[in-house]
C-alpha positions in Angstrom: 0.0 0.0 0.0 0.9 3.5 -0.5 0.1 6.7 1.9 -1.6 9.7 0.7 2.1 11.6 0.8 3.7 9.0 -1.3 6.0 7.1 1.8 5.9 3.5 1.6 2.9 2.1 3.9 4.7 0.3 7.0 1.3 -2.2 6.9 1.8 -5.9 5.5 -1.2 -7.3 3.9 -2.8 -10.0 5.2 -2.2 -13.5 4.9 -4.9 -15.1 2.3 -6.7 -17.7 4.6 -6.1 -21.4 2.7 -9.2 -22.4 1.1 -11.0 -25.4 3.0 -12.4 -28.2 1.7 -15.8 -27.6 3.5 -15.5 -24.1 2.1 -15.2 -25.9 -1.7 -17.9 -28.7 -1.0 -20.6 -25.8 -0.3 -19.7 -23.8 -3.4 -20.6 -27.6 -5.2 -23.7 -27.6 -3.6 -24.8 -24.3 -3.9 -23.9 -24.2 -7.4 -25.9 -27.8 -7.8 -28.9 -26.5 -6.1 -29.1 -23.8 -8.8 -28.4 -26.4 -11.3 -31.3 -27.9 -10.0 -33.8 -25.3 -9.7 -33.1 -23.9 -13.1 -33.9 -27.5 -14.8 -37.2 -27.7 -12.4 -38.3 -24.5 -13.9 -37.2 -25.7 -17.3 -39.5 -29.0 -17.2 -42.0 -27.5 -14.9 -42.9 -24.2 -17.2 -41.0 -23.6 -19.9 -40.4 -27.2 -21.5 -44.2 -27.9 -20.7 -45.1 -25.1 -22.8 -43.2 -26.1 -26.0 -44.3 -29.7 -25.5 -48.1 -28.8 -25.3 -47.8 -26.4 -28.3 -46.2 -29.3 -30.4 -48.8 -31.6 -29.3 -51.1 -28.9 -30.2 -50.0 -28.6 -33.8 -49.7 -32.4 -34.2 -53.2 -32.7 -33.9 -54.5 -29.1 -35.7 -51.9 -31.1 -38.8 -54.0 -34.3 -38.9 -57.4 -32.3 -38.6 -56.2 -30.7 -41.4 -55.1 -34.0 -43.4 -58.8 -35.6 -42.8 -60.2 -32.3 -43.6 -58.1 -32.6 -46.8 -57.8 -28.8 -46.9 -61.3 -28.6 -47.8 -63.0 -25.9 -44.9 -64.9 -27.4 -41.5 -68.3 -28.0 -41.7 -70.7 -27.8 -39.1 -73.4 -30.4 -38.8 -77.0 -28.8 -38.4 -78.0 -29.6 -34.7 -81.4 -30.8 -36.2 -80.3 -33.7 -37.7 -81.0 -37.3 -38.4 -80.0 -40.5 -36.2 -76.5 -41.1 -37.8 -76.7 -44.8 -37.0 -74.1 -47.0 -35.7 -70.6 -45.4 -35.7 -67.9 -46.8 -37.5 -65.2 -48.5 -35.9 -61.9 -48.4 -36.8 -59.5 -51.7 -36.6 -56.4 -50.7 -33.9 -53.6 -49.0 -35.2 -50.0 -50.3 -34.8 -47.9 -49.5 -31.8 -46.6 -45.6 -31.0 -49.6 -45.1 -34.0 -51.2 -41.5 -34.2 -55.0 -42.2 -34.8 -57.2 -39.5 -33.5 -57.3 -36.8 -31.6 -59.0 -35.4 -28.5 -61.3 -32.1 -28.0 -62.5 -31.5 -24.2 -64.2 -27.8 -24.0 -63.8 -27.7 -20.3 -59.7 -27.8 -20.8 -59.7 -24.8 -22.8 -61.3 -22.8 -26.0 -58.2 -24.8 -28.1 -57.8 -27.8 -26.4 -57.1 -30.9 -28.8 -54.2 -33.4 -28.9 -53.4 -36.2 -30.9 -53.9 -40.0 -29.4 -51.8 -42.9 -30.1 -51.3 -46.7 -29.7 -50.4 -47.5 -26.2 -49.1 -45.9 -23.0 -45.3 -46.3 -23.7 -43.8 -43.2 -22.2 -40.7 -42.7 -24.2 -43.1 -43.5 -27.4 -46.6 -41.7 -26.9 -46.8 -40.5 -23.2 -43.6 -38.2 -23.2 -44.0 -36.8 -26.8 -47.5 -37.3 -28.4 -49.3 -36.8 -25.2 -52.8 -39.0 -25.1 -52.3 -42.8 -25.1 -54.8 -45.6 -26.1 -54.7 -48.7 -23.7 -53.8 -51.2 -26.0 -56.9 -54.0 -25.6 -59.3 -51.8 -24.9 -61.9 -51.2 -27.0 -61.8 -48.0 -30.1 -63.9 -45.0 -30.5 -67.6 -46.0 -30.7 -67.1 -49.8 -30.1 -69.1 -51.3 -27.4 -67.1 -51.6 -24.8 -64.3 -49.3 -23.2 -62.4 -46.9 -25.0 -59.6 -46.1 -22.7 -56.6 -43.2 -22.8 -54.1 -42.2 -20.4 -52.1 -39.1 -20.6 -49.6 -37.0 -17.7 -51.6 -35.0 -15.5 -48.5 -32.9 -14.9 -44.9 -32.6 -16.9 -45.0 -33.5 -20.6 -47.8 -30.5 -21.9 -49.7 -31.3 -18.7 -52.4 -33.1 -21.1 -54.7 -34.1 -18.5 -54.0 -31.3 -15.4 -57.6 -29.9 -15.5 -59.1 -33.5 -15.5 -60.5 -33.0 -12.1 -62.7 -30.2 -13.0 -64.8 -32.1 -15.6 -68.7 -31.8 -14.5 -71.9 -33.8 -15.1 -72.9 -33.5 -18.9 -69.4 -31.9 -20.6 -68.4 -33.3 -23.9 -65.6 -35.2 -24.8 -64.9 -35.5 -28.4 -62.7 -37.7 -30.1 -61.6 -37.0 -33.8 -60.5 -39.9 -36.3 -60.6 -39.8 -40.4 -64.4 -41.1 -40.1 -65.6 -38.0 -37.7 -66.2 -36.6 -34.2 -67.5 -39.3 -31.6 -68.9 -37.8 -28.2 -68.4 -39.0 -24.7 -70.3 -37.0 -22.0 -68.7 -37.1 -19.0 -70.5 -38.8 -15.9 -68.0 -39.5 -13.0 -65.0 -39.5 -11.2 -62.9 -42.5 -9.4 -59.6 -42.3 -7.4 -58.4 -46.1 -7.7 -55.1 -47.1 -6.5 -52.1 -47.4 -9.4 -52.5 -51.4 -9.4 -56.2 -50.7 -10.0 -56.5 -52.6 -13.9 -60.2 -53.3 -13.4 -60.7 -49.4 -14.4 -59.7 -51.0 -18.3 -62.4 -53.8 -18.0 -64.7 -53.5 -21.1 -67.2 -52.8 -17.8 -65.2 -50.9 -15.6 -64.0 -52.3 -12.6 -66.1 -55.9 -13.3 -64.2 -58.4 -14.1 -65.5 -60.9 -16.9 -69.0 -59.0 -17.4 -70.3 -58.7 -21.1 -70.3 -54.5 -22.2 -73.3 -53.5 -23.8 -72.2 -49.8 -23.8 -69.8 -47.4 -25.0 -67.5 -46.3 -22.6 -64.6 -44.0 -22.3 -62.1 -44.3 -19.5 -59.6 -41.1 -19.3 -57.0 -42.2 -16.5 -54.1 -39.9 -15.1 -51.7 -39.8 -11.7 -53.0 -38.3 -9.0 -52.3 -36.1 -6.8 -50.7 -33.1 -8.5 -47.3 -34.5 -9.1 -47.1 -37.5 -7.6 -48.1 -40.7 -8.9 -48.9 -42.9 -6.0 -53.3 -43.2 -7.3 -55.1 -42.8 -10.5 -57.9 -40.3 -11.1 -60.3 -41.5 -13.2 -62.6 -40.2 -15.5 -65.9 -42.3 -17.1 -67.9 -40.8 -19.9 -70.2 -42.1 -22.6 -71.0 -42.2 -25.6 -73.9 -40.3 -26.9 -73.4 -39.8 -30.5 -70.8 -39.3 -33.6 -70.6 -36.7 -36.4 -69.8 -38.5 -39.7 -66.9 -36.3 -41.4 -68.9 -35.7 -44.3 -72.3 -34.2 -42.6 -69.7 -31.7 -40.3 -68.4 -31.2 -36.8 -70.8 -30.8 -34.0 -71.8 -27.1 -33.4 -70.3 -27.6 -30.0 -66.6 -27.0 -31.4 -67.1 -24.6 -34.1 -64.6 -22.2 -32.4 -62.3 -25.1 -32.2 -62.7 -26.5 -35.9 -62.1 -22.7 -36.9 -58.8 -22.3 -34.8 -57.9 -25.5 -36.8 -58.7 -23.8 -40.1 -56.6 -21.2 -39.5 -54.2 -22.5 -38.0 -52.1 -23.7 -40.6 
């Protein structure tokens, strides 16, 4: 150091103190921490949002490939019994065959659906998965899905706040099948019977159409299973138009190529 006058300071600095390995081990684990956090917030908001916008557009794309770029129509909602719906055979594994529309999830809800619950193949990426054995859309029986309630476009967060009477479309080529939604169950993670072609009795013969929507539960955890049952009232042949209900969604599809 130097004095204000210029004479050589008479002070010696001070000794550095030798850096201690507890001192080093907390730097690691404060840096780690942040490591952490910062990928928390990555999967928890901003990854989610890129994921559900991609599953998004997945399904607004196949719309648009059944639609073959001719524009939606809307079906009259006086209209003729449109008999028994068609039933497509099951698609192959990881297989992107429909796609799901539930107003109560939002004003542009819809994501695509595909063959199994594999979560590296459809779970983590496409977002809905059909239980593989269980029945298709409109097939007596139980048509049943499975999707992450959180992480992965949160797909199913909002599933406990389905009511008495909403709609739940599904979309193939052939047109818009609709489920209206009845009940909730909170079954165990070993609970299977949920899939029975009559839910949760084993061996009995299904004379209805069922859909079974199944996600974790509770909010980030994945010790139970909420369940949702809904069923079927009626389908839309692609050709006669999509239900009235939707016309803001089947116009966000339009545009949105």
């Amino acid at each position: 150091m130097v004095l204000e006058d210029g004479r050589p300071s008479r002070r010696r600095a001070k000794a550095r103190r030798p850096v201690s390995f507890i001192g080093v081990l907390g730097e690691i684990f404060i840096t780690a921490g942040v490591v952490v956090l910062l990928f928390l917030v990555w999967q928890t908001w901003v990854n989610n949002i890129f994921v559900s916008n991609a599953q998004r557009d997945e399904a607004v794309e196949l719309s648009q490939e059944w639609n073959k770029g001719e524009a939606v129509k809307l079906a009259p909602d006086e209209r003729a019994d449109p008999g028994v719906p068609i039933v497509d055979e099951a698609p192959a594994r990881a297989e992107v065959f429909g796609t799901l529309i539930v107003p109560r999830f939002g004003a542009d809800y819809t994501r695509p659906i595909a063959e199994s619950v594999s979560l590296e193949q459809v779970l983590n990426t496409r977002g809905v998965g059909h239980y593989t054995g269980t029945q298709m859309p409109g097939e007596v029986g139980n048509f049943a899905v499975a999707a992450h309630r959180t992480g992965w476009g949160d797909p199913f967060y909002d599933i406990n706040k389905l009511q008495i009477g909403d709609s739940i479309y599904v979309e193939t080529e052939a047109g818009w099948y609709r489920y209206v939604f009845r009940s909730l169950e909170y079954v165990m993670a070993s609970g299977v019977g949920v899939l029975n072609p009559v839910p949760q009795f084993e061996g009995a013969a299904a004379s209805d159409r069922i859909m079974t929507l199944t996600s974790c539960n509770p909010i980030h955890t994945a010790d139970e299973r909420i369940i949702a049952y809904a069923v079927y009232d009626t389908w839309y042949p692609r050709s006669e138009g999509a239900p009235s209900e939707i016309a803001a969604i089947a116009q966000n599809l339009e545009g949105a190529g």
